[in-house]
N, C-alpha and C positions, 0 to 999 in steps of 0.2 A: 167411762166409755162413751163414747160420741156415735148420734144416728148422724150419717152422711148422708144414704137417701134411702129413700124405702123399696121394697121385690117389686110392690107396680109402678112405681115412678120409670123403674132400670127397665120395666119389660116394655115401655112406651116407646123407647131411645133403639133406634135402629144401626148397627155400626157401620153399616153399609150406604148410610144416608147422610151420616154425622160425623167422617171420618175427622174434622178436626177440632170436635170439640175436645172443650179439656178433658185431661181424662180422670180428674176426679170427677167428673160428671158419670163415668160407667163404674164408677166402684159400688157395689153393693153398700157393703158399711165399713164401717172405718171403728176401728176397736183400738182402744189405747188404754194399757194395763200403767199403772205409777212403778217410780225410777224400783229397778230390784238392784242395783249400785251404785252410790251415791261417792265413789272416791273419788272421778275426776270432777274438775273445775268447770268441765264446757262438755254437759251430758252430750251421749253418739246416741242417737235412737236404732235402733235393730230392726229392719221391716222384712216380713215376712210376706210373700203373698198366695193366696189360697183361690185355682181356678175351677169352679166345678158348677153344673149346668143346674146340679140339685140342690134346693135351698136348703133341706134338711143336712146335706154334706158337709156345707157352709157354715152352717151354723153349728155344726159339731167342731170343724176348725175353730171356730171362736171359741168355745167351750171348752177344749184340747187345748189352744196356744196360751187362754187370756184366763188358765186356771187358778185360784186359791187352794192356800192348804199348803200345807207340809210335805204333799209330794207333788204340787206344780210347778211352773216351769223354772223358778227363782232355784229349786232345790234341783234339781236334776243338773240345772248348769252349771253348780261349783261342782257336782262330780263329776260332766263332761272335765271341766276345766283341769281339774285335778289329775286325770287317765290324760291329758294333750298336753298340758304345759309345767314347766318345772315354777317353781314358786314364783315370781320377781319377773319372769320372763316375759309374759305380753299383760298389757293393760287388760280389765274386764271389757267386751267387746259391748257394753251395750248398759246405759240407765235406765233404758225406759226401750217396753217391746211395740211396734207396731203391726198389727195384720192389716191386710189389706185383701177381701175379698170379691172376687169377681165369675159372674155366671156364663160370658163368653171368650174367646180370646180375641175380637177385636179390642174390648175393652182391656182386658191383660195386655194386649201389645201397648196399648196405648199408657194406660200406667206405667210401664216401665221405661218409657220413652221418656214422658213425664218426670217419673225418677228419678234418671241419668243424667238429665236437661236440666232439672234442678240442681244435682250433684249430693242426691241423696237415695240411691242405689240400693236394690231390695239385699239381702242376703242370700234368701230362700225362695223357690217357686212350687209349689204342691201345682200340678196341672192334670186333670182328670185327660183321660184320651176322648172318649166321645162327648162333644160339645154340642148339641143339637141345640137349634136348626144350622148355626153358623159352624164356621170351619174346625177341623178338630184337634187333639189337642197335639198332636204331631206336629201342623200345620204353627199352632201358635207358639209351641217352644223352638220351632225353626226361628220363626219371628223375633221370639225373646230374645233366642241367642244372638243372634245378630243386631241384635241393640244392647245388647251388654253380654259381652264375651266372658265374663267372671260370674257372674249368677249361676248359685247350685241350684240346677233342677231334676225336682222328685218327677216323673213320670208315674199316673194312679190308675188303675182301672181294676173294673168288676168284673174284665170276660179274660178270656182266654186267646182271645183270639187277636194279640197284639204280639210282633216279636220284639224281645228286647236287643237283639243286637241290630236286627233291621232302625230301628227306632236311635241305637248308639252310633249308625253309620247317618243317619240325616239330622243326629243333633248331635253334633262333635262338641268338642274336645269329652271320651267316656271317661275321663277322670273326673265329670262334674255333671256327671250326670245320674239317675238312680230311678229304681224301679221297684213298687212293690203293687200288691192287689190289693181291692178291697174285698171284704170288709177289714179294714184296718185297726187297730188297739192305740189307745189313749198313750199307751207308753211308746208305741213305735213312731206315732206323730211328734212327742215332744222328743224321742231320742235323736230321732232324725235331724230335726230340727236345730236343735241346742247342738246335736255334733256337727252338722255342715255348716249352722254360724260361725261356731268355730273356727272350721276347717277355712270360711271365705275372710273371718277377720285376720286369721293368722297371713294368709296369701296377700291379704290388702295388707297389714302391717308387713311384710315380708316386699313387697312392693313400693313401700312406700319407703324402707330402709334402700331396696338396689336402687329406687330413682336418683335418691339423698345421692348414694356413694357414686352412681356416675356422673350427678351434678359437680360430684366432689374430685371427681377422677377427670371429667371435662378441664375444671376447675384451675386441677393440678398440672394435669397434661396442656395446656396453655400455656402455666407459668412457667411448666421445665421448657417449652419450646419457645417462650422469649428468653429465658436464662440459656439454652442451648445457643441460640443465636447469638445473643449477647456474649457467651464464649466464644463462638466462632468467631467474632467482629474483633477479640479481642487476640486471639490467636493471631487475627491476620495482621493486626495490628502488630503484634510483638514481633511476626514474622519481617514484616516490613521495616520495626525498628533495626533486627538484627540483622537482616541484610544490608541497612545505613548502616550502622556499627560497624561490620566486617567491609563492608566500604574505607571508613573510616580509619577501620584496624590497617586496611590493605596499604591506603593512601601514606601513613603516618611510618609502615614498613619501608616502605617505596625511598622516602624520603628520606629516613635514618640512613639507609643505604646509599644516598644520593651520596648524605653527608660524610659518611665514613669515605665513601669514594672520593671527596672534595679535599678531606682532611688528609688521607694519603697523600692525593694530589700534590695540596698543600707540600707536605712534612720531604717529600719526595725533590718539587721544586727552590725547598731551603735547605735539604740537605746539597742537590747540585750546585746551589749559590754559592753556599759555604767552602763546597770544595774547588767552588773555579775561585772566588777569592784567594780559598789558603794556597791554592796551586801558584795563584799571580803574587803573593806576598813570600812564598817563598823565590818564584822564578826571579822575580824582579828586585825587592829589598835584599834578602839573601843573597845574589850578586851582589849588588852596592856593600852590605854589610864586611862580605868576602875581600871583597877590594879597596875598603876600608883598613880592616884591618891588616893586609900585606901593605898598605901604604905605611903603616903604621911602625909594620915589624922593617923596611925600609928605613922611616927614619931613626927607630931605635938605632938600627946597625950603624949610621952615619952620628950618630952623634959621639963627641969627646968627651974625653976619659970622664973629666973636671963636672960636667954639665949633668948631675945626679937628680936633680930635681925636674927636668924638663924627662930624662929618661923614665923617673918615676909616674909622672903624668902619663907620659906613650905607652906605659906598661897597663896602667889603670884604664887607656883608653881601649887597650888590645884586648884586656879581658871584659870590656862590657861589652865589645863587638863580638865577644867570643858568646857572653851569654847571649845578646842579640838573636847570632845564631840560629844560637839553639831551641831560645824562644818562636821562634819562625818556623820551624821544622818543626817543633811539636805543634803548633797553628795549625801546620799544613798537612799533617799527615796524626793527627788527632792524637 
């Protein structure tokens, strides 16, 4: 355990005078008990802080948080742990306790300023109500809160003449806030205590998992909306393609059509060819062929009896004019 500074040195320091000294200069003393869990690799210290005007009070905190023995504060906080967490669930919140206390609340406010500034934040505030001669302790856990919104503060006093809700409407949030009288018991100071570390480790590890999952959900929510985008780009892209495509489809329709219409065209302007040919090859050979052959049956008729072979010729010649013909006619009429 370490002396910080001694009752007369703190009652010399005025906080109305010295608002910006450090404020372990307004700490009474500084008590540090050895690690009670040694499982993590990179010990959390646990700070408690203790405000009260009477140094006998004070030093019963010290005595109460920085106890030995079998039923101090090492022992009572595996069966807080026990009654709050299922086995495996949260790390032990704490290797080593720190108190830190203080006889006004300039000094307390400043401490915890100090704290947060550091980024080593009390757990616990014990704050007596009446702080004489300075401000009282209403006034300072107003103060507190508003420099650390997460700090459970115990609310303490001797009289009667304090309300507690009045008190939970000017130090809000009354989920983290508490109340009891003095004279107080040795077991109510370390129960308190051991179960609002607790309750503030659990919220800070609970805290410290939603930061992770929205860093993670930022994370992820960015990459679906370049992947979104990137669909989209890709879409329009496809859309673009298959409009060229159906272009293309359209164009190559168009065309086959052109050509079936070409091809008729065609088959249409060779089948008229064909029949104004056969038509002229029957009009015109087919006469001659016709008139051919009556020359032919002519000279048959004129030839003599004697003359068998030249008649044989005419006869040969009549019937190839006859197949002629006929060949002509089927030409021309298919």
């Amino acid at each position: 355990m370490l002396l910080a500074l001694s009752f007369a040195a703190l009652r010399s320091i005025d906080p109305c005078t010295s608002p910006t000294a450090p404020a372990r200069a307004y700490l009474i003393r500084l008590f540090k008990k050895e690690p009670i869990h040694m499982e993590t690799s990179q010990p959390e210290t646990l700070r408690i802080l203790a405000v009260d005007d009477d140094e006998n009070t004070l030093e019963l905190y010290k005595r109460i948080l920085c106890a030995e023995g079998p039923r101090g504060i090492e022992f009572h906080w595996k069966e807080i742990e026990a009654k709050l967490f299922p086995s495996g669930v949260l790390p032990r919140p704490a290797s080593r306790l720190e108190v830190v206390l203080c006889q006004q609340g300039g000094y307390a406010v400043e401490a915890v300023k100090e704290a947060v500034a550091n980024k080593q934040p009390f757990a616990v505030a014990f704050i007596d109500v009446h702080l004489p001669p300075g401000p009282d302790g209403i006034w300072t856990a107003e103060q507190v809160r508003a420099c650390d919104p997460f700090l459970e503060i115990v609310i303490v006093t001797g009289l009667a003449d304090v309300d507690p809700i009045e008190i939970s409407h000017r130090v809000p949030p009354i989920g983290k806030l508490l109340y009891f009288r003095k004279p107080f018991h040795t077991q109510e100071v370390q129960q308190f205590s051991l179960a609002l570390s607790a309750k503030w480790y659990a919220e800070r590890h609970l805290r410290i998992i939603q930061e992770n999952l929205e860093a993670l959900i930022e994370k992820r929510t960015v990459e679906l909306s370049r992947l979104n985008q990137q669909l989209k780009e890709e879409i329009a892209e496809r859309t673009l393609a298959k409009a060229a495509l159906d272009r293309v489809n359209e164009k190559l329709r168009w065309e086959h059509k052109e050509r079936e219409l070409l091809s008729q065209r065609i088959i249409n302007l060779l089948e008229s060819d064909r029949h104004r040919i056969a038509m002229e090859l029957h009009d015109h050979i087919g006469q001659i062929l016709t008139t051919m052959k009556m020359d032919l049956e002519i000279v048959e008729s004129n030839l003599k009896a004697g003359d068998e072979e030249l008649r044989h010729r005419v006869r040969a010649a009549k019937e190839k004019a006859s197949q002629a013909i006929a060949d002509v006619k089927n030409i021309a009429y298919g």
